[in-house]
C-alpha positions as CSV (number, residue, x, y, z in Angstrom):
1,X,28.4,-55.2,27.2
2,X,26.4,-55.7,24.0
3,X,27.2,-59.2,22.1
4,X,28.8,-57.5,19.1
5,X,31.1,-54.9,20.9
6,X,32.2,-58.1,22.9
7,X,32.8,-60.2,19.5
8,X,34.8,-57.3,18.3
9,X,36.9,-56.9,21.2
10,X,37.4,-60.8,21.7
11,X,38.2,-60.8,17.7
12,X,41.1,-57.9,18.1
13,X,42.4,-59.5,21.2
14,X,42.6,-63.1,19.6
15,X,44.2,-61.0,16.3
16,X,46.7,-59.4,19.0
17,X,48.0,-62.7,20.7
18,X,48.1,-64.3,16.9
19,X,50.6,-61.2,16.2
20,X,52.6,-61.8,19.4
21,X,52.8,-65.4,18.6
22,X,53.9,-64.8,14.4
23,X,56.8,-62.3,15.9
24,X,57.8,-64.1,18.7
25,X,61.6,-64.5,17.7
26,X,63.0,-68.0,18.7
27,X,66.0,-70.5,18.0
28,X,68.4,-72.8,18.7
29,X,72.0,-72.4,20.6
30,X,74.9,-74.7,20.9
31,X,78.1,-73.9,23.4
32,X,81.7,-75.8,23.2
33,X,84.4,-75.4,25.1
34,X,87.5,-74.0,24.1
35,X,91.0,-74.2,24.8
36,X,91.3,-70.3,26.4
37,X,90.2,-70.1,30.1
38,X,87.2,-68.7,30.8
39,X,85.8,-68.7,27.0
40,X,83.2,-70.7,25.3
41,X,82.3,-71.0,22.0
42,X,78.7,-70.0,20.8
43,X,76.5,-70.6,17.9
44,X,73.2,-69.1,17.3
45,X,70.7,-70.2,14.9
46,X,67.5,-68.8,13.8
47,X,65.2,-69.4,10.9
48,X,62.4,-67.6,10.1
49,X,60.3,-67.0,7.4
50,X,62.6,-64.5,5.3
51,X,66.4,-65.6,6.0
52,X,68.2,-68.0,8.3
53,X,71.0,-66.6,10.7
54,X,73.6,-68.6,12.2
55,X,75.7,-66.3,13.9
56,X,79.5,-68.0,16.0
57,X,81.5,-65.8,18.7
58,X,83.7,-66.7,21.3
59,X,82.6,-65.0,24.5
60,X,84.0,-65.2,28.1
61,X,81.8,-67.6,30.4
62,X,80.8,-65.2,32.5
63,X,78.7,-63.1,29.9
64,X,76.1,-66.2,30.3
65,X,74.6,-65.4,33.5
66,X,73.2,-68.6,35.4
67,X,75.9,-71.2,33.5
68,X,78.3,-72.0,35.3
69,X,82.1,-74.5,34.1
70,X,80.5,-77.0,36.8
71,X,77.6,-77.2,34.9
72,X,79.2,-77.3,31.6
73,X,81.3,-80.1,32.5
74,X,79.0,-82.5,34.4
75,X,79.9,-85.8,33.0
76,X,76.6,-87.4,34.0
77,X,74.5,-84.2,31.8
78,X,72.7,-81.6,33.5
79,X,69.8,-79.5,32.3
80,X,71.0,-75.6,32.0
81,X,69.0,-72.3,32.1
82,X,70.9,-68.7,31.0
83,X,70.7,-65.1,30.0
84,X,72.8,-63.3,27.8
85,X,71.6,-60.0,28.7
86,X,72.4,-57.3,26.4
87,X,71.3,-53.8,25.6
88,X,69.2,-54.4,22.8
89,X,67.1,-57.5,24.6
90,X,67.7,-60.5,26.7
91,X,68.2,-64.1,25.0
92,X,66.7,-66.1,27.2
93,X,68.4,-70.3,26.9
94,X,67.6,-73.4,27.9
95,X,68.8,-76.6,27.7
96,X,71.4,-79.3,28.1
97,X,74.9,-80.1,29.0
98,X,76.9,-82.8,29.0
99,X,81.3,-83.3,29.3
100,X,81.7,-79.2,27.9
101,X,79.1,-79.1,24.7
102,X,75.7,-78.2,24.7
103,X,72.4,-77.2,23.4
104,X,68.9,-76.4,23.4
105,X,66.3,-73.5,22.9
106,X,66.2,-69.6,23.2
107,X,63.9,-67.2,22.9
108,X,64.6,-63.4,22.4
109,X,62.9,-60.5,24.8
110,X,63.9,-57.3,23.4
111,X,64.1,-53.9,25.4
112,X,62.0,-51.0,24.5
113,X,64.3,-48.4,25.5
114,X,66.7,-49.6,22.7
115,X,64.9,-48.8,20.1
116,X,63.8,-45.3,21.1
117,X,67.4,-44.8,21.5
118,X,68.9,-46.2,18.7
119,X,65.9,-44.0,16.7
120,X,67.2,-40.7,18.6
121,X,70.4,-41.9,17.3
122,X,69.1,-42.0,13.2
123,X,68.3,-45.3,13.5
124,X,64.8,-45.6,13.8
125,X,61.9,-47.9,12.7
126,X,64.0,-51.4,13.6
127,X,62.1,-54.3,13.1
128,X,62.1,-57.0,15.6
129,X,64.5,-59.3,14.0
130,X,67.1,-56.4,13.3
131,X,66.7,-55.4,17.6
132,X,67.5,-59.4,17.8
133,X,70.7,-59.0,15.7
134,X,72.2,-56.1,17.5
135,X,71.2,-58.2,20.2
136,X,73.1,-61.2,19.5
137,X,76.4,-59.1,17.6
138,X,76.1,-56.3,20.8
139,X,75.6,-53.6,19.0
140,X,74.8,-50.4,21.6
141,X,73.8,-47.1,21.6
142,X,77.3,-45.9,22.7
143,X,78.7,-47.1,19.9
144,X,76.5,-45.4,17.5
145,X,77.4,-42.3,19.6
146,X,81.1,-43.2,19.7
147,X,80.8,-43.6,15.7
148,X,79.5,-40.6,14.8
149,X,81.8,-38.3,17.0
150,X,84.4,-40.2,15.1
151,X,82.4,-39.1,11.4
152,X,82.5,-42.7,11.0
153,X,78.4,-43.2,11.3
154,X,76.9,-45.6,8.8
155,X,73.8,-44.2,7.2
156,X,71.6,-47.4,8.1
157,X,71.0,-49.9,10.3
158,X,72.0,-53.1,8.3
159,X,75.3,-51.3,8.1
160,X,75.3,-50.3,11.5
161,X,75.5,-54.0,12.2
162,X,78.2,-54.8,9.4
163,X,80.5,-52.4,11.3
164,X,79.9,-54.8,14.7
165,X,79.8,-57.9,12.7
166,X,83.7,-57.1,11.1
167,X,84.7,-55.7,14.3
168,X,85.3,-52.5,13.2
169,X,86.5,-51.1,16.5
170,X,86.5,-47.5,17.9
171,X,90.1,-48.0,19.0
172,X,90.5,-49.4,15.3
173,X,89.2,-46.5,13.8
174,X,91.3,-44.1,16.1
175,X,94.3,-46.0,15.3
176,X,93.8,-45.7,11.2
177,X,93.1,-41.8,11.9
178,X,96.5,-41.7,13.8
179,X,97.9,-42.8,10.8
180,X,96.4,-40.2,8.4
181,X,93.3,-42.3,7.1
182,X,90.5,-39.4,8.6
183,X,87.8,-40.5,5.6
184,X,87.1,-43.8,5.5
185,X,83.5,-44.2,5.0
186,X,81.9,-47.0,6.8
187,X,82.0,-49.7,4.0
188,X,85.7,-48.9,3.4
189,X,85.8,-49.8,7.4
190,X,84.2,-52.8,6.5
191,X,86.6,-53.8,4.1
192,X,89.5,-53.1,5.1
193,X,88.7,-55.4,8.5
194,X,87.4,-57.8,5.9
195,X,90.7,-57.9,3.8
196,X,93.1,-58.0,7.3
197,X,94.2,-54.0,7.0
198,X,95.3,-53.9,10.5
199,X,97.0,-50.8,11.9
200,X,100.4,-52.6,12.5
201,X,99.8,-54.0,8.1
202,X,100.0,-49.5,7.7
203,X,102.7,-49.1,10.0
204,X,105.3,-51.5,8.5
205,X,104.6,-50.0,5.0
206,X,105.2,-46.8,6.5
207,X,108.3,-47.8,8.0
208,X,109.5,-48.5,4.5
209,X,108.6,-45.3,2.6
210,X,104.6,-45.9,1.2
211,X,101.8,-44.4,2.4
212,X,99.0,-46.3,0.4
213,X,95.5,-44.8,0.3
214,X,92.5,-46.9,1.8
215,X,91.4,-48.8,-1.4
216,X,95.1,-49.6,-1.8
217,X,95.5,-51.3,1.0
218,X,92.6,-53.4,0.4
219,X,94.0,-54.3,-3.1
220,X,97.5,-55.0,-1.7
221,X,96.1,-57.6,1.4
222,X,93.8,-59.2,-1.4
223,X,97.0,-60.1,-3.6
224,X,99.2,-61.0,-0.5
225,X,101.4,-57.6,-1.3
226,X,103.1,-57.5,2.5
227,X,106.2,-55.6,4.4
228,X,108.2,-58.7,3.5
229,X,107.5,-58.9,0.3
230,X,109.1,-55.1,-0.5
231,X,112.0,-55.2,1.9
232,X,112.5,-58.3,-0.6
233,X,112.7,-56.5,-3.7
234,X,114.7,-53.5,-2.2
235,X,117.0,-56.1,-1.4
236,X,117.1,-57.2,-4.5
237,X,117.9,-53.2,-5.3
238,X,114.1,-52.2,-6.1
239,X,113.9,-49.4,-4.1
240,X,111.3,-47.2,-5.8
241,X,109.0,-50.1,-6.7
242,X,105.4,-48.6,-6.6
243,X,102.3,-50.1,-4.7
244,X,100.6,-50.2,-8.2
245,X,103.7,-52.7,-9.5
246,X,103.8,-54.4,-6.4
247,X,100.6,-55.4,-6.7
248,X,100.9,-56.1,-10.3
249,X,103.8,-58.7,-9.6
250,X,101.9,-60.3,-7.1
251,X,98.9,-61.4,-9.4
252,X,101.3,-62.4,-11.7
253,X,103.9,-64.3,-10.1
254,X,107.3,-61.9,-10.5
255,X,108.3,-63.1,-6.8
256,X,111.4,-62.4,-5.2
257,X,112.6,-65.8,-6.4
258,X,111.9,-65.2,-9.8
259,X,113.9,-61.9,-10.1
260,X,116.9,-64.0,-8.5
261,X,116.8,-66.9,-11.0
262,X,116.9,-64.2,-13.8
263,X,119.7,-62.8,-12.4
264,X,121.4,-65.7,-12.0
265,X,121.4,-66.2,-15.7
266,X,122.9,-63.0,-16.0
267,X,119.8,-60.1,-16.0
268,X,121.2,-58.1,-13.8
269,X,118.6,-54.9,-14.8
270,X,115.7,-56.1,-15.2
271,X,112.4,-53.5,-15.0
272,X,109.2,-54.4,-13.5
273,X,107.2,-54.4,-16.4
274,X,109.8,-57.0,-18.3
275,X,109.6,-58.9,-15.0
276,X,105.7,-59.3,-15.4
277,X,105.7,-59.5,-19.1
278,X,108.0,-62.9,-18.3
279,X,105.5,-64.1,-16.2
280,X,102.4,-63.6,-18.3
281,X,104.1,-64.9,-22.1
282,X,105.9,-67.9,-19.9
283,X,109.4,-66.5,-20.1
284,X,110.6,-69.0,-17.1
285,X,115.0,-69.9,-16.2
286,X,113.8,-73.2,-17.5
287,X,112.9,-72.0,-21.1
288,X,116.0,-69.4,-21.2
289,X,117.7,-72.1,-20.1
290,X,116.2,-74.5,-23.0
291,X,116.8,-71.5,-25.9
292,X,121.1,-71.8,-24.6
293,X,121.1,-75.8,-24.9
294,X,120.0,-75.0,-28.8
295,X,122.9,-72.5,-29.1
296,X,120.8,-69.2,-28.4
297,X,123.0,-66.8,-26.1
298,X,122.9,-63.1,-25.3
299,X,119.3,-62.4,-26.0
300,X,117.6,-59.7,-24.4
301,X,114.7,-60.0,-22.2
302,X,112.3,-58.4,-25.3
303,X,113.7,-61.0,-27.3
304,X,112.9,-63.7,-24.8
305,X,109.3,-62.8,-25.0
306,X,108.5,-61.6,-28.3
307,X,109.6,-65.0,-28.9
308,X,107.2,-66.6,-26.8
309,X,104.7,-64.2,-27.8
310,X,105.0,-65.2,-31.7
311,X,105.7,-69.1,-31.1
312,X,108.8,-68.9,-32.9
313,X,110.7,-71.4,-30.6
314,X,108.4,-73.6,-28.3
């Protein structure tokens, strides 16, 4: 073989195993017991040179294949190989344990046929560290298919994994189609599992006359509007109160309590919108009750709060 040709080839080989080496995708792992049978607690960490991920799941101990509770447990430490094998790769651990907590090393072998799947899928040109994501959140193949017969398919990767990340379930989305929501795009999946909108959070409001659109129900879990909340205020004889005013009362304090201690000083009819303009000017049972002590009875609810509103009486 001439010198040169030889050079080259040694040159592109050395470039090659210098590539291999910069993407080899490595980290660090820590397992704790918990108090559910069979369950362990694990945290993966890996830095590289654009982002950090730590990433912490509860899985059953038998997805680590090769741990076993014995080992886990030894009170006199033990050193500890593993897999957790998924479709995307293989995280490949080792380690130590010592009385149920441990730690150590992993490194990340990813499967081929993943990727050509997941590109057959509309998900193509993955880079290493997104396989190694999917990897570590189990994203698969079948649920990109199970998505998209659902119309629920993200339109990229990085959302793909969002969807996995918030446990945004199949059976979740069938359950949310049962109940009428057929177009929620995959970010409103996202943040709806984000915000707590469970199927049973739809189902009680439906019980009780409201069928709230998607965004609503994010707005009414982000200002703590719940079931109990409106069988409250139709107890209170609010029985057409809207999600909008709901909502509305919430952020500004008009609880179920409030509306009692204004009845109790004798507002028996009080709207929602007097009810919040209280709150927000500082019309409170201790101030109405103040404004009587000074000899000022039988005011109205508007006179309560333009007077707060203009100073008048402090």
């Amino acid at each position: 073989m001439p010198r040169k040709y030889f050079v080259a080839v040694a040159v592109l080989a050395c470039g090659l195993a210098a590539a291999q080496v910069n993407t080899a995708i490595t980290g660090q792992w820590a397992i704790d017991s918990l108090p559910v049978a069979g369950k362990v607690e694990l945290t993966i960490h890996r830095r590289s040179e654009r982002s950090n991920m730590t990433s912490s799941s509860a899985l059953p101990l038998e997805q680590l294949r090769g741990l076993s509770a014995a080992q886990m447990n030894a009170s006199a430490g033990t050193t500890v190989k593993f897999q957790i094998v998924r479709e995307a790769g293989s995280i490949e651990c080792e380690g130590y344990f010592k009385a149920g907590s441990g730690g150590g090393t992993f490194g990340f072998a990813p499967s081929p046929a993943f990727a050509s799947r997941m590109e057959s899928l509309g998900y193509g040109g993955l880079s290493g560290e997104m396989v190694f994501r999917m990897a570590v959140h189990d994203v698969t193949s079948q649920y990109a298919r199970d998505l998209r017969r659902l119309g629920a398919a993200p339109s990229s990767a990085d959302k793909l994994l969002a969807m996995r990340i918030h446990n945004v379930s199949i059976e979740y989305i069938e359950a949310m189609k049962a109940l009428g929501y057929a177009d929620l795009s995959s970010d409103d999946l996202v943040a709806m599992r984000i915000h707590g909108v469970s199927a049973a959070f739809v189902r009680e409001f439906n019980a009780l006359g409201y069928r709230p659109a998607g965004e609503k129900l994010i707005t009414m879990r982000i200002h703590g509007v719940s079931s109990a909340f409106a069988k409250e205020l139709q107890g209170l004889g609010y029985d057409s109160v809207s999600v909008d005013e709901m909502v509305t009362m919430r952020i500004h304090g008009a609880s179920a309590d409030f509306v009692k201690q204004v009845r109790e000083l004798g507002y028996e009819r009080v709207s929602v919108d007097q009810l919040v303009s209280m709150r927000i000017h500082g019309v409170s049972p201790e101030y109405i009750q103040g404004l009587r002590a000074r000899g000022m009875r039988n005011l109205s609810i508007d006179q309560l709060v333009n007077l707060r509103i203009h100073g008048i009486v402090d």
